[in-house]
BATOR-90758 format. One record per residue: residue number from 1; x, y, z of N, C-alpha, C in turn. Coordinates in steps of 0.2 Angstrom, whole numbers, always signed. Layout:
<rs>
 seq   n_u   n_v   n_w  ca_u  ca_v  ca_w   c_u   c_v   c_w
 NUM     X     Y     Z     X     Y     Z     X     Y     Z
...
</rs>
This chain:
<rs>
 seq   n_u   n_v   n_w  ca_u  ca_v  ca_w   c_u   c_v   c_w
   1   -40  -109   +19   -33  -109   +18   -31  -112   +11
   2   -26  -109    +7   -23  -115    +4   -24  -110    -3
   3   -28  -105    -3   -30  -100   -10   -26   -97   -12
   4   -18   -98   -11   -12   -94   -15    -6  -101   -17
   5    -9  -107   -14    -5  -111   -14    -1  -111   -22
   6    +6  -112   -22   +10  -112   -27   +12  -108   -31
   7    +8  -100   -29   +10   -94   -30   +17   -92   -28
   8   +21   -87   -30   +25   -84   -28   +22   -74   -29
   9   +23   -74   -23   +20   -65   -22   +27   -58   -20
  10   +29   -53   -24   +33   -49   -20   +29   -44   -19
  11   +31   -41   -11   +28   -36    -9   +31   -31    -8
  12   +30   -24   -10   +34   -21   -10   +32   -16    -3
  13   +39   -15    +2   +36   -11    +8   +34   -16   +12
  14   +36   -21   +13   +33   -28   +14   +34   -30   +20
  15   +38   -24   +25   +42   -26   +33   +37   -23   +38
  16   +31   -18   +35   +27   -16   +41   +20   -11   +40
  17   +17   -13   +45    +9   -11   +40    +6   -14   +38
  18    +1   -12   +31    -1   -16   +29    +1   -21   +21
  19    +8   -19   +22   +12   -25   +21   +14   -30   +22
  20   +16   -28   +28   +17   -35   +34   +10   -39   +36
  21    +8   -37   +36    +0   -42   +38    -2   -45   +32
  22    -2   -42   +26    -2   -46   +20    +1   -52   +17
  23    +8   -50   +19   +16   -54   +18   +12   -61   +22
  24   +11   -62   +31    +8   -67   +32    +2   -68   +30
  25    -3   -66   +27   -10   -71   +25    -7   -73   +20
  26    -5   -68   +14    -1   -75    +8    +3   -80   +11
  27    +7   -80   +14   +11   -86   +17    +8   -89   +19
  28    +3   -90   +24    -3   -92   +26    -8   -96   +22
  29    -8   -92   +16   -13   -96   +10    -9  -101    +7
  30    -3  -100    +7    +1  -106    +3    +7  -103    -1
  31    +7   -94    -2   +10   -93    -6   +18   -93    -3
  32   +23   -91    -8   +29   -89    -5   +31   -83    -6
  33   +33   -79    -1   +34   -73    -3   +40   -69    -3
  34   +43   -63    -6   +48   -58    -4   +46   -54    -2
  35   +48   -49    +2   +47   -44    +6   +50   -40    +2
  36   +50   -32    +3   +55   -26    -1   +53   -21    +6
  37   +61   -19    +5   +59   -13   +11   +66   -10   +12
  38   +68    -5   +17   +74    +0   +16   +79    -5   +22
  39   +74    -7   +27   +77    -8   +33   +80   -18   +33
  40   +85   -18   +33   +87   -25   +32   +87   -27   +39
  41   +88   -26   +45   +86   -31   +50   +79   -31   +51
  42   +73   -26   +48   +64   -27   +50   +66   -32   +45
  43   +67   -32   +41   +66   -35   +33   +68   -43   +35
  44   +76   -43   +38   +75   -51   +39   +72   -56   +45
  45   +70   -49   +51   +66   -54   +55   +60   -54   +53
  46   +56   -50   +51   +50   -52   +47   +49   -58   +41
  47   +54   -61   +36   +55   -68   +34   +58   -72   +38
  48   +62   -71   +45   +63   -75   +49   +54   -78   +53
  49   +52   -74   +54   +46   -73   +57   +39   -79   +53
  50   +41   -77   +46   +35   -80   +42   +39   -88   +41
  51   +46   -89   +40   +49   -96   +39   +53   -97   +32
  52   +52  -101   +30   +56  -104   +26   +52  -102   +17
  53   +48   -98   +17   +42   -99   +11   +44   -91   +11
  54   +49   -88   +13   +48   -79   +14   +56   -78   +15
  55   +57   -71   +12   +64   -69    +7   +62   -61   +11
  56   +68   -60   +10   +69   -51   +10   +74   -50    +6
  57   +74   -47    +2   +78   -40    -2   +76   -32    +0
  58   +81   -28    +2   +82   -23    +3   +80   -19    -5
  59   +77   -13    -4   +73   -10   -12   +73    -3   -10
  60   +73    -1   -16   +73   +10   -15   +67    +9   -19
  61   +62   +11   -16   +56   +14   -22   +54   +18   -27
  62   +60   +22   -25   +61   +26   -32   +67   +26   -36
  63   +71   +19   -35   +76   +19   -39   +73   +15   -46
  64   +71   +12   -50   +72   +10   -55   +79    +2   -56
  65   +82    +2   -53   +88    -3   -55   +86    -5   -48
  66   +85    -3   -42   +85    -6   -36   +77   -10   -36
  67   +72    -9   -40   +67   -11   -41   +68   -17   -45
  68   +72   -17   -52   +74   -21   -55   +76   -29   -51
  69   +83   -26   -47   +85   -31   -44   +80   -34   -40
  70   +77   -32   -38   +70   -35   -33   +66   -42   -36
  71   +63   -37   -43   +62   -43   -49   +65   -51   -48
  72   +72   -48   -49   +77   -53   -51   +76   -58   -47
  73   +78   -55   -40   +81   -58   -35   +73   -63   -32
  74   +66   -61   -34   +62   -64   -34   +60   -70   -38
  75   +63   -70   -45   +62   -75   -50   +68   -81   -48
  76   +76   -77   -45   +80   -82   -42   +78   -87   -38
  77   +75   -83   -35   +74   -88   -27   +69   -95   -26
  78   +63   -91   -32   +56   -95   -33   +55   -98   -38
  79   +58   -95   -43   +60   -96   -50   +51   -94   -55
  80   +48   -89   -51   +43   -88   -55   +38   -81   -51
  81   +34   -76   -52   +31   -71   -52   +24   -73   -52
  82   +19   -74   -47   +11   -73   -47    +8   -67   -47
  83   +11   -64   -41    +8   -58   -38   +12   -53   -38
  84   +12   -46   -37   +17   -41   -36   +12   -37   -34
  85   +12   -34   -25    +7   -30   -27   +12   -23   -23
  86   +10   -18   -26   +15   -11   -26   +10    -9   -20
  87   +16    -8   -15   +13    -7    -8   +17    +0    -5
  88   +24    +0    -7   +29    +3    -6   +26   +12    -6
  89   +28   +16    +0   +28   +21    -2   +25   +26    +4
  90   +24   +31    +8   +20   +35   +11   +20   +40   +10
  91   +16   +46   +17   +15   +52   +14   +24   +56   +17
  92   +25   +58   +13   +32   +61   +13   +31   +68   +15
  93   +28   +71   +13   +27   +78   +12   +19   +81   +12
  94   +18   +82   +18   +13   +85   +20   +13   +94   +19
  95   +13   +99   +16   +15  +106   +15    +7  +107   +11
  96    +5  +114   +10    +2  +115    +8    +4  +115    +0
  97    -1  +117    -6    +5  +118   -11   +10  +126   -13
  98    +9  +129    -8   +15  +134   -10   +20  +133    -8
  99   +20  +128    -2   +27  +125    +1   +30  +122    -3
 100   +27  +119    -9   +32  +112   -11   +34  +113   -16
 101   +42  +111   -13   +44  +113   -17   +49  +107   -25
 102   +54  +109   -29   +54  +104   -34   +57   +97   -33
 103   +62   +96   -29   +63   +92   -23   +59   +87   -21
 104   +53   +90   -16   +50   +88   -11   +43   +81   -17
 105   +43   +88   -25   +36   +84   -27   +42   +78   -31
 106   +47   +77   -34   +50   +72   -38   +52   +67   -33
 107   +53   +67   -25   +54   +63   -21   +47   +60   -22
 108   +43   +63   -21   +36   +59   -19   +34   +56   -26
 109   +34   +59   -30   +31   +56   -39   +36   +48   -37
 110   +43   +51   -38   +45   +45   -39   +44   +39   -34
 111   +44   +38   -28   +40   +32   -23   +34   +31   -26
 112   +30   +36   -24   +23   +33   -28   +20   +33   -35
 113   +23   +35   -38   +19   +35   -44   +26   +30   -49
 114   +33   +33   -49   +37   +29   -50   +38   +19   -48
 115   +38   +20   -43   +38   +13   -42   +34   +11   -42
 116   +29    +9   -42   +22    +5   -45   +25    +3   -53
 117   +25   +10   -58   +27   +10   -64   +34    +5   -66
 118   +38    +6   -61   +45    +2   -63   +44    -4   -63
 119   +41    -7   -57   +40   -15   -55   +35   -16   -59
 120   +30   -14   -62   +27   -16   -66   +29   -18   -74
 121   +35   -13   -76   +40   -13   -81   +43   -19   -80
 122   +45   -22   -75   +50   -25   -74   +44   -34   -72
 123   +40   -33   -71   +36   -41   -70   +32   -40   -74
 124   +30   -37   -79   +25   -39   -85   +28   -45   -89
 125   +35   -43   -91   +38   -49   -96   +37   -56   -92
 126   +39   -56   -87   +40   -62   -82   +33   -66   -80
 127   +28   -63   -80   +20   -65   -80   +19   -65   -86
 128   +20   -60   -94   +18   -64   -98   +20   -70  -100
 129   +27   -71   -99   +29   -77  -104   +28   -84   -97
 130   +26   -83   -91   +21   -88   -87   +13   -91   -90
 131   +12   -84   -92    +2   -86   -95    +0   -82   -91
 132    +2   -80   -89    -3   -75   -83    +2   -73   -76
 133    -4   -65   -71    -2   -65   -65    -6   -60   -62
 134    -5   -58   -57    -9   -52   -54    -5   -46   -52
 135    -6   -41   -54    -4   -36   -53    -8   -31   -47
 136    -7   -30   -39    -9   -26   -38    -7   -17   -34
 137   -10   -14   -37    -4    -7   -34   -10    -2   -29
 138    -7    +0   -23    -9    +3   -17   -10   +11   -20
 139   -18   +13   -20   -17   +19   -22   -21   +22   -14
 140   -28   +24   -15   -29   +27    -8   -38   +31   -11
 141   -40   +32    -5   -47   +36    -5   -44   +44    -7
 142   -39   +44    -8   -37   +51    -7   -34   +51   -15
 143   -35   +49   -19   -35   +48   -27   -40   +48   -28
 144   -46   +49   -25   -53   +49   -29   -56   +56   -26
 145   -55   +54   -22   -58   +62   -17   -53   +69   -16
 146   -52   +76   -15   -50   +78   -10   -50   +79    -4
 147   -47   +81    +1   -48   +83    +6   -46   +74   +11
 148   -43   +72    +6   -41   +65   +10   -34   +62   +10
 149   -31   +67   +11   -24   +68   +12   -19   +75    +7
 150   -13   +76   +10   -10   +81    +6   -10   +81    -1
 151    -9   +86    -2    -8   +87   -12    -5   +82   -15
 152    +3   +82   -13    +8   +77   -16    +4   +71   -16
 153    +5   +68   -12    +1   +63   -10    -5   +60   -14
 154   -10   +64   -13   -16   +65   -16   -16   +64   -25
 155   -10   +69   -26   -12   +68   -35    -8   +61   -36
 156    -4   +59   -32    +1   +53   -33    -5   +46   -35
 157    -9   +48   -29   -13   +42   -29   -18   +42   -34
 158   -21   +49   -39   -24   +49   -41   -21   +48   -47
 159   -15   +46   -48   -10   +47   -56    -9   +37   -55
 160    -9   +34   -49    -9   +28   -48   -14   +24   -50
 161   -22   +27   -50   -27   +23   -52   -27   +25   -59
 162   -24   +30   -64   -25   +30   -69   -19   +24   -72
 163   -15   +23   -71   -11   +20   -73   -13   +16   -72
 164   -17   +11   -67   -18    +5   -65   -22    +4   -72
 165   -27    +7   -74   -31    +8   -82   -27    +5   -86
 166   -22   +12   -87   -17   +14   -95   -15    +5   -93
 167   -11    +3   -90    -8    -5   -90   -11    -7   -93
 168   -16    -9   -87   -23   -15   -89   -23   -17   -94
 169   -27   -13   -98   -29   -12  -105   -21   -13  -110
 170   -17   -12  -107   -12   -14  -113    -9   -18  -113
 171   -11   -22  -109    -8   -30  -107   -14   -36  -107
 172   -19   -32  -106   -26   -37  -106   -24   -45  -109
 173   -23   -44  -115   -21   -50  -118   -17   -56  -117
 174   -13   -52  -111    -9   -58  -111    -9   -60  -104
 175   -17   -61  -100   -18   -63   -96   -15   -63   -91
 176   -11   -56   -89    -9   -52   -83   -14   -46   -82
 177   -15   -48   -76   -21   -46   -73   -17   -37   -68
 178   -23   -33   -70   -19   -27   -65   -25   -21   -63
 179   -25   -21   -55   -31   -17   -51   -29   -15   -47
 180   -31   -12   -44   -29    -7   -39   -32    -7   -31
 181   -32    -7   -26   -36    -4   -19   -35    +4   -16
 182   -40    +5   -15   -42   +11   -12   -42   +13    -6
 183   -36    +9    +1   -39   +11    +8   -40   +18   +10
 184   -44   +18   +15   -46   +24   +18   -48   +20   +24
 185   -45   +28   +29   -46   +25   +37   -45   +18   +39
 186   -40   +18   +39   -37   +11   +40   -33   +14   +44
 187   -32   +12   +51   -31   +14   +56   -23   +10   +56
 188   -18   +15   +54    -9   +15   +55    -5   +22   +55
 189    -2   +22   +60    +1   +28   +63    +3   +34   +57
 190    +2   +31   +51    +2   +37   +47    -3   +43   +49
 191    -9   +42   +52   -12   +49   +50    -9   +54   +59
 192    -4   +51   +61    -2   +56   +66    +3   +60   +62
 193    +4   +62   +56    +8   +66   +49    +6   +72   +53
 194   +10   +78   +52    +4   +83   +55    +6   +85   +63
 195    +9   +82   +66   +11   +82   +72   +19   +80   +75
 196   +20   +83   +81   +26   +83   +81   +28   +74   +83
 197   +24   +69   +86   +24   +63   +86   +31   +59   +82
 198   +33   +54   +88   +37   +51   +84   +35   +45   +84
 199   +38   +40   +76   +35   +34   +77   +33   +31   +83
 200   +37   +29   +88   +34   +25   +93   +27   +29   +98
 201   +27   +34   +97   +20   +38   +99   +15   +38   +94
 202   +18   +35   +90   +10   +36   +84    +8   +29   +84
 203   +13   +23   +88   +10   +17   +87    +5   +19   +93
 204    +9   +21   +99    +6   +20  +105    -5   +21  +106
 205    -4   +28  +101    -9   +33  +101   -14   +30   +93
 206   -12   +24   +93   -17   +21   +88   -25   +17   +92
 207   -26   +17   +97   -31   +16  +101   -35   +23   +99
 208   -34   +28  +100   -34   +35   +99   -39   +36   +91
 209   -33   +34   +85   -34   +34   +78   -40   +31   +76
 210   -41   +23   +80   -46   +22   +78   -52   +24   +81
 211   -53   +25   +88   -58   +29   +91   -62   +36   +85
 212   -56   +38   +85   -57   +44   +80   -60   +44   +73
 213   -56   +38   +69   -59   +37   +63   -65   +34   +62
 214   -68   +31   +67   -76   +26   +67   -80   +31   +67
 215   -78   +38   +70   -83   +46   +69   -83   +46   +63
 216   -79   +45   +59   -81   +48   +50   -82   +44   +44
 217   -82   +36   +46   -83   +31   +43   -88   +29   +42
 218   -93   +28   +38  -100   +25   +38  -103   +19   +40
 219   -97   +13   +42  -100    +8   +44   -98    +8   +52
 220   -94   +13   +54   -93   +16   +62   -88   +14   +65
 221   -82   +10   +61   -76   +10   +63   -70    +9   +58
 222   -64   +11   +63   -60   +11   +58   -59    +5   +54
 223   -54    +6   +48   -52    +1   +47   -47    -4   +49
 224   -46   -10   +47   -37   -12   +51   -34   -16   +43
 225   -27   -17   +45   -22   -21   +39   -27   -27   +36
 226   -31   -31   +41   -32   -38   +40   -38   -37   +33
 227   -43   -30   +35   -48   -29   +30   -44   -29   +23
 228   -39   -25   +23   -35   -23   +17   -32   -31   +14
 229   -28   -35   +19   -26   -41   +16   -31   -47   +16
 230   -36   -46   +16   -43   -52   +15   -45   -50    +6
 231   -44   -44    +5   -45   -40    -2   -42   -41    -6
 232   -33   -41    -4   -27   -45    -9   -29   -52   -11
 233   -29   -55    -7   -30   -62    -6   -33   -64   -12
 234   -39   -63   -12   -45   -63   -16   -41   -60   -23
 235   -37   -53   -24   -35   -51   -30   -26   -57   -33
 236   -27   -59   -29   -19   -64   -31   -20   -70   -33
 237   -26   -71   -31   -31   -78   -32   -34   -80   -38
 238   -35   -84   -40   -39   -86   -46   -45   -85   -46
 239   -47   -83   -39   -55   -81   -37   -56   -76   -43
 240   -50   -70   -42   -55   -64   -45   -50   -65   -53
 241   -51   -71   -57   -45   -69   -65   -48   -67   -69
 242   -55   -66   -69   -60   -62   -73   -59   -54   -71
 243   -57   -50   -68   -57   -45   -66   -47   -40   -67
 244   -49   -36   -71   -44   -32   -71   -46   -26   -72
 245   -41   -21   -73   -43   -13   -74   -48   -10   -68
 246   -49   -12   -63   -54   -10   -57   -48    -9   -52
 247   -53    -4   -49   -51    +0   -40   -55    -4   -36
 248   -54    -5   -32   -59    -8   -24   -57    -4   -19
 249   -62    -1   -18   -61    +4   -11   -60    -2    -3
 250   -58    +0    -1   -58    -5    +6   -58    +2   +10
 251   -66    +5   +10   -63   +12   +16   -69   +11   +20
 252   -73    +5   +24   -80    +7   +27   -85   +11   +24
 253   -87   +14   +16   -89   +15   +15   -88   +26   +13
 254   -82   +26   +15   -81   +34   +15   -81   +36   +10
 255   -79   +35    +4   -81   +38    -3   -86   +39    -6
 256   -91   +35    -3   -98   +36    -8  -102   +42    -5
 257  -101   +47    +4  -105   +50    +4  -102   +57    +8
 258   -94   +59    +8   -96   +63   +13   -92   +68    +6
 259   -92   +77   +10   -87   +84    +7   -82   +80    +9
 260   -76   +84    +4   -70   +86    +7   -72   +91   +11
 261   -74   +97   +13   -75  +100   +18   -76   +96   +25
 262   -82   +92   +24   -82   +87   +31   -78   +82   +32
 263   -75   +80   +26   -70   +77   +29   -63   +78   +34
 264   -63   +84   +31   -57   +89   +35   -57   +89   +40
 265   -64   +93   +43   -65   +94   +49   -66   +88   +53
 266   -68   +83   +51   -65   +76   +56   -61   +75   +58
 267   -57   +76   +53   -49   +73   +53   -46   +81   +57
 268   -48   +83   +56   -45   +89   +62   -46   +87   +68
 269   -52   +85   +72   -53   +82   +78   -50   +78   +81
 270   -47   +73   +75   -41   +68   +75   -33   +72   +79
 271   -31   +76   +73   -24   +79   +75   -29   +80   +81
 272   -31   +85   +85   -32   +88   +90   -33   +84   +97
 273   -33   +78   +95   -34   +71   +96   -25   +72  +100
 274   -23   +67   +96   -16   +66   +94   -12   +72   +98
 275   -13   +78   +95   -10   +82  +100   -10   +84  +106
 276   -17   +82  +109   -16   +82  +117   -14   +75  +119
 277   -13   +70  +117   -11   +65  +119    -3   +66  +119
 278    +0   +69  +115    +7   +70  +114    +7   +72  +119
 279    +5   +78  +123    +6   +86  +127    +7   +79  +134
 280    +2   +74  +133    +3   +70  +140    +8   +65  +141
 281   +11   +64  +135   +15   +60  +134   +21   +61  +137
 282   +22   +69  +136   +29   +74  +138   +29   +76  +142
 283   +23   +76  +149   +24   +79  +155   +27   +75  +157
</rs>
């Protein structure tokens, strides 16, 4: 305990998932943190929830000025910026690519690829003129690979690891530090996408997810939030200040050896999964 002490961390998307699980281990380690998210009552019972060391601000992740204010309202409250890790954002749009339309790809560009970029616009100044900070931004297995979620999606995540690069290197000097993570199969109600499931059934039907995902995982289970926030922790820290311009996969292993084709067909078994559990849920 104690490995963020004196830190200050904003998270963006910070009220659920593997945000929320993150928000508490930093707090947990010493840091203080702000949370960013749409929903202002998840938002303030989750820093009610953490205590006195934790903030909510309401944020749009693809607005640009609503990003800014986040910044602000962070530096107001702590008076300083360590960590910022871009977390904000989901799969929005699942269609093949003849369905998508111009709409559907600029809404998605802008959450994920756009807001990574703004909030990293808006905390470089604030980290350099400190000496330093950590920059980390949520990209996905499905950036490296295909056949590991939708297209939008996919190039999003795959346009976020090259920027985590383009940055890196052009800030190196000033001891603002910027990386990336790579989950895969990380077992959260996102992979019921695809289905007619409403949130409260995709939470239900996550015993289900995991079952499934430890089929196509190579260490033989899914993953969970906790994996993912043991990984920040480390990247917020002074443990890792030698270390920038890198991805770290947190996916059991699934990028080093399967097709996109195989991987499909798992995650097919999954929906097929999901969908008979729905069918029982409606009788």
């Amino acid at each position: 305990m104690g490995r963020l002490t004196g830190k200050v961390a904003m998270i963006t998307g910070g009220t659920s998932g593997m945000g929320a699980v993150t928000a508490r281990r930093f707090a947990a380690e010493g840091a203080r943190v702000v949370l960013t998210g749409r929903s202002e009552a998840r938002g303030r019972a989750m820093a009610d929830e953490i205590g006195a060391d934790a903030r909510f601000v309401a944020m749009e992740a693809s607005d640009e000025g609503s990003i800014k204010q986040a910044v602000d309202f962070t530096v107001s409250e702590f008076g300083r910026l360590d960590c910022l890790f871009n977390n904000a954002g989901a799969v929005a749009h699942a269609s093949r690519i003849e369905n998508i339309s111009t709409e559907a790809f600029n809404d998605e560009m802008s959450a994920l690829v756009g807001g990574p970029l703004f909030a990293m616009k808006h905390a470089i100044p604030i980290m350099r003129e400190q000496g330093g900070g950590s920059i980390v931004n949520n990209a996905s297995t499905a950036g490296h690979w295909t056949g590991h979620g939708p297209v939008l999606y996919s190039i999003a995540k795959a346009a976020v690891l090259h920027l985590t690069k383009v940055v890196a290197m052009q800030i190196a000097k000033t001891s603002v530090r910027v990386n990336s993570i790579s989950p895969g199969c990380v077992a959260t109600p996102m992979f019921s996408i695809g289905t007619d499931m409403t949130q409260e059934q995709s939470a239900a039907s996550l015993p289900i997810i995991e079952r499934e995902l430890g089929k196509i995982v190579p260490l033989g289970r899914a993953g969970d939030a906790e994996d993912v926030a043991s990984i920040l922790v480390f990247l917020a820290s002074d443990e890792s200040r030698y270390i920038t311009a890198q991805d770290i996969a947190v996916d059991g292993g699934l990028i080093a050896g399967y097709t996109p084709e195989d991987s499909m067909e798992k995650f097919g078994g999954l929906h097929a999964e999901l969908t008979a559990e729905l069918a029982k849920m409606n009788d």
